[in-house]
C-alpha positions in Angstrom: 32.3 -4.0 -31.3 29.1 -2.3 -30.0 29.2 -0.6 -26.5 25.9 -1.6 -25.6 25.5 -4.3 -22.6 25.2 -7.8 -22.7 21.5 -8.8 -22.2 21.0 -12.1 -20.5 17.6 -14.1 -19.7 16.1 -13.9 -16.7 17.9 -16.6 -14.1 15.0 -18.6 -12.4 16.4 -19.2 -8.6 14.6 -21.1 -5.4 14.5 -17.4 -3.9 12.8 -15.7 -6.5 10.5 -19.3 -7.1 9.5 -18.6 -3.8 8.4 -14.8 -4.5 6.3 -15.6 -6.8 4.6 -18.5 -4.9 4.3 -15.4 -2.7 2.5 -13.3 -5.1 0.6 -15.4 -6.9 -1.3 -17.6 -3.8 -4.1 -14.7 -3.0 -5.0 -14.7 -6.1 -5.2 -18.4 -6.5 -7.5 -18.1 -3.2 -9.7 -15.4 -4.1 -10.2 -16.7 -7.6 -11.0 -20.0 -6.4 -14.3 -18.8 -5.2 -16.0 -22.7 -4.8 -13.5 -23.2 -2.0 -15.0 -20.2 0.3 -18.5 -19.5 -1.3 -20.5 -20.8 2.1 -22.0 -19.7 5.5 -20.3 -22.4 7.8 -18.2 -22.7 10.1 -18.9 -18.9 11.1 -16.8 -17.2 13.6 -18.0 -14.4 16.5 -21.1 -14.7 14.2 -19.7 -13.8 10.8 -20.1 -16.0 7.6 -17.0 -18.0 6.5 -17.0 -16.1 3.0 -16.6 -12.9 4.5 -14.3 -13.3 7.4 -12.1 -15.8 4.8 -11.8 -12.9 2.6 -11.0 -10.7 5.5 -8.2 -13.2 6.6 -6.8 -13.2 3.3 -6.5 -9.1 3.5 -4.1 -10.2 6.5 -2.2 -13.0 4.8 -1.6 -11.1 1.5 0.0 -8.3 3.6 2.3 -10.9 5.3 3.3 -12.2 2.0 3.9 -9.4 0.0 6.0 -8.0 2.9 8.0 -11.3 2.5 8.1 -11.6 -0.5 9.6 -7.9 -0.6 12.4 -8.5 1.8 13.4 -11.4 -0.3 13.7 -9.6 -3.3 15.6 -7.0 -1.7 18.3 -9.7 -0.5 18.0 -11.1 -4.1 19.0 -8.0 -5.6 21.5 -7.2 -2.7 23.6 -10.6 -3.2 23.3 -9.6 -6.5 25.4 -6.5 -7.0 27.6 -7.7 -4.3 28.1 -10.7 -6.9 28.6 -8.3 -9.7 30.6 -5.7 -7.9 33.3 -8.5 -6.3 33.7 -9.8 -9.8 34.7 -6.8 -12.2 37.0 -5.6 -8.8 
């Protein structure tokens, strides 16, 4: 018998399906460049394609934060999980 550990895939869960939606939707927007590439509606005088992007500064911060905190309750009920098992 070897003493190394037991390597096992990745497990896909809703919590970590809803990380990556997380991570993955400002880039989706700011690639998508046809969806924001024009001047109206403006707002306090500003062009939709800049103060779009500039949203998107504010919504990627939102979900990165999120999608942090979820990870860190992933990993937490994690090695609670593993820790109540081998006890």
């Amino acid at each position: 018998m070897s003493d190394t550990p037991e390597v096992r895939p990745p497990t896909v869960t809703p919590v970590r399906v809803v990380i990556a939606l997380c991570l993955i939707a400002p880039f989706v927007a700011m690639l998508w460049v046809g969806s924001y590439a024009k001047t109206d509606p403006a707002f306090i005088g500003i062009p939709f394609f800049y103060w779009y992007q500039m949203a998107w500064v504010l919504i990627s911060t939102a979900l990165t934060m999120t999608a942090y905190q979820l990870w860190r309750r992933d990993q937490r009920g994690r090695s609670s999980q593993k820790g109540g098992a081998s006890k």
